[in-house]
C-alpha positions, 0 to 999 in steps of 0.5 A: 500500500502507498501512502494513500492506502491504494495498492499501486506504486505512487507513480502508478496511481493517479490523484485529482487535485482540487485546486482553489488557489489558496495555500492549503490545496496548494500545498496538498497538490505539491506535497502529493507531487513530491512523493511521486504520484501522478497529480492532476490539478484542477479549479472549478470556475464558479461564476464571472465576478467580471468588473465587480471583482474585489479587490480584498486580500481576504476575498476567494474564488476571485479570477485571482485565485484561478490565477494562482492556481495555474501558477502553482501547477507550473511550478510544481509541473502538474497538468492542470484545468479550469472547470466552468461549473457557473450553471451547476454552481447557480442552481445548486449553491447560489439559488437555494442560497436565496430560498433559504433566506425566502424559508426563514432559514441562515443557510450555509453555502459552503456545505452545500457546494461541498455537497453537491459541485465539489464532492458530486460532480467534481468526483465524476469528472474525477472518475472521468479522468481515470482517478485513483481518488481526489485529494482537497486541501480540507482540514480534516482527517480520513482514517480506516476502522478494523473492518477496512471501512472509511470513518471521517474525523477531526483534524489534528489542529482543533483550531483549524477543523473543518469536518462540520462543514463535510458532514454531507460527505457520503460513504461512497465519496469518502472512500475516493477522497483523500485530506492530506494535510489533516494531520498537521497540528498548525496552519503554520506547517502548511505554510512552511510546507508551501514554502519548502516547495517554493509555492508562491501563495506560501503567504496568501492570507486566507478567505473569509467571507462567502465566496459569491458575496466578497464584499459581505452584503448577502442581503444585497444579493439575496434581494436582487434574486429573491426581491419578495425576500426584502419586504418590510414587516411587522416585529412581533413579541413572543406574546403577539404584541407588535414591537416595530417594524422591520426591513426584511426578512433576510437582514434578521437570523435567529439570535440575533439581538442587534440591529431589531431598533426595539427600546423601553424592555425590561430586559433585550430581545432577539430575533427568536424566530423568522415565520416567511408566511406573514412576514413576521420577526418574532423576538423575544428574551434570551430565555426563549431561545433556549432548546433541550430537543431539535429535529434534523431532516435530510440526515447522512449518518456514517456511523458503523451501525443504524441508530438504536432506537433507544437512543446513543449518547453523542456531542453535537455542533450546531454551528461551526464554531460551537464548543460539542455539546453532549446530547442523546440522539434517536431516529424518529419513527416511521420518518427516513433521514430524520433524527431527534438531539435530545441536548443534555445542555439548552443550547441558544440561537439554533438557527433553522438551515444551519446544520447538527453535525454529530460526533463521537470523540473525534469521528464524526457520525454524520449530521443533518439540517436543522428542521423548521417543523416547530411543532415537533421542537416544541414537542420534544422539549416538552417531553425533554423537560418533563422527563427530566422533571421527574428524575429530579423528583425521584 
């Protein structure tokens, strides 16, 4: 076996490179060109900034980026293409960006472009082109159970973890896929490892922001493809006593506590929840954000067994840069691709469309999109707390 676990000479084996431009799949792509395998690089063309490029250090996907890229494979001496996926990108990431916005949701983009451009269409072409499998520059770890199985876990570096953001990928793909920087404990080894290549982005800060929105303004743009997203509506109190007015839906996520322009209460208030049907913010105190039992929906589990019924103890991140909380999971009965997150712990501000991803130490079990179906919440924080009522009773 090679370093790739793959029964070929490096030489032999051929790896498809997904090449962003940055640093990170830089360093993987050269690193992999170093120890002799046959690499092929390559960048999706995600859509035309044209004249509204930006000209931010820290804005990606830019022409900038593909620029780069190109750079990088001459360097290290790689065949390399440039991918126009602007259609699949725009129908997959950028639209049901906006619809989720039109749902009362906080999507997260960078999930679902993994989801469906990345790790669907980008591994067939990487099949096409007589791949081995496909290598990425994500901060996460690919390891191999006593059964040979693929488990997909966290990255060496906490700091740098990004397996909430792949907790999409599927058994079938994460046999193909390759991290090769997932055992690096510093961002700093993979700049130094960038530089020992003598790789030009060696230094090139990371991007931060979304990559169809560089300047940040999201609202702008979900209003110019969605603009029934931008009308105005009533903020309403948990109680149904109207509080104000608000600019749109879109420039509100649950938790939020600034930007509502509400005075006089005995105590602040935060966006609680988003109802698109009447257009209605709903705030409240913090105490109301509080949730013992989410849903999730389209749930991809990659656990060795099927969920007991009786429930697993598990840690679970609601959003990327959450602390694990402990909780207990269960399927839900008679309901394929949905589970319950009994939450040991009240967690607040859990936004419908972010994500529940679900660990066990460091593996990662699977995860699911955090459900609107409010009155299943509801119900299962009721049988939460009363459960709970009547063991401290006891």
């Amino acid at each position: 076996m090679n370093s790739l676990g793959i029964d070929k000479a490096p030489e032999d084996t051929r790896v498809v490179v997904a090449m962003s431009g940055g640093v990170d799949s830089s360093a993987a792509a050269a690193l992999l060109k170093s120890e002799g395998y046959d690499v092929v690089g390559i960048t999706l063309q995600l859509y035309d900034m044209g004249a509204n490029a930006p000209s931010r250090a820290k804005s990606c996907c830019a022409g900038r980026d593909i620029y780069d890229a190109r750079k990088v494979a001459e360097d290290i001496d790689i065949p390399y293409y440039v991918l126009d996926y602007e259609s699949r990108f725009r129908e997959e990431v950028i639209d049901d960006f906006a619809d989720s916005y039109l749902r009362g949701e906080t999507p997260i983009p960078c999930v679902k472009c993994n989801q469906t451009v990345k790790f669907r269409d980008l591994l067939e072409t990487a099949h096409d082109l007589g791949a081995d499998c496909m290598a990425t520059g994500h901060y996460v770890q690919r390891k191999l159970a006593a059964n040979g199985q693929a488990e997909l876990h966290r990255a060496a570096d906490a700091n740098r973890d990004q397996s909430y953001f792949l907790f999409t990928t599927t058994r079938d793909q994460l046999d193909f896929l390759r991290f090769p920087l997932g055992h690096l404990t510093s961002k700093a080894e993979t700049r130094a490892l960038a530089a020992r290549f003598g790789l030009e982005v060696a230094d090139k800060p990371d991007s931060q922001d979304i990559c169809f929105v560089p300047d940040g303004k999201y609202a702008r743009l979900v209003e110019k493809l969605r603009p029934e997203a931008g009308e105005p509506g009533q903020i309403v109190d948990v109680d149904g006593n109207v509080m104000g007015d608000h600019r749109g839906l879109i420039h509100y996520t649950v938790g939020q506590r600034r930007g509502l322009n509400i005075g006089g209460t005995a105590e602040p208030l935060y966006v609680v929840k988003l109802v698109p049907e009447t257009r209605q913010v709903i705030v409240g105190p913090k105490s109301a954000l509080a949730k013992h039992s989410i849903y999730v929906k389209d749930l991809n589990w990659l656990g060795a067994t099927a969920i007991d019924p009786a429930g697993i103890e598990v840690e679970v991140k609601l959003r990327s840069a959450m602390a694990p909380a402990t909780a207990t999971l269960y399927p839900v009965a008679d309901t394929p691709g949905q589970a319950r997150i009994d939450l040991h712990t009240p967690q607040f501000g859990i936004a419908p469309g972010q994500a529940g991803v679900i660990y066990q130490g460091d593996r990662v079990l699977g995860g699911g999109w955090i459900s609107t179906q409010e009155h299943q919440a509801v119900a299962g924080d009721a049988q939460v707390a009363s459960t709970r009522h009547a063991t401290s009773a006891a």
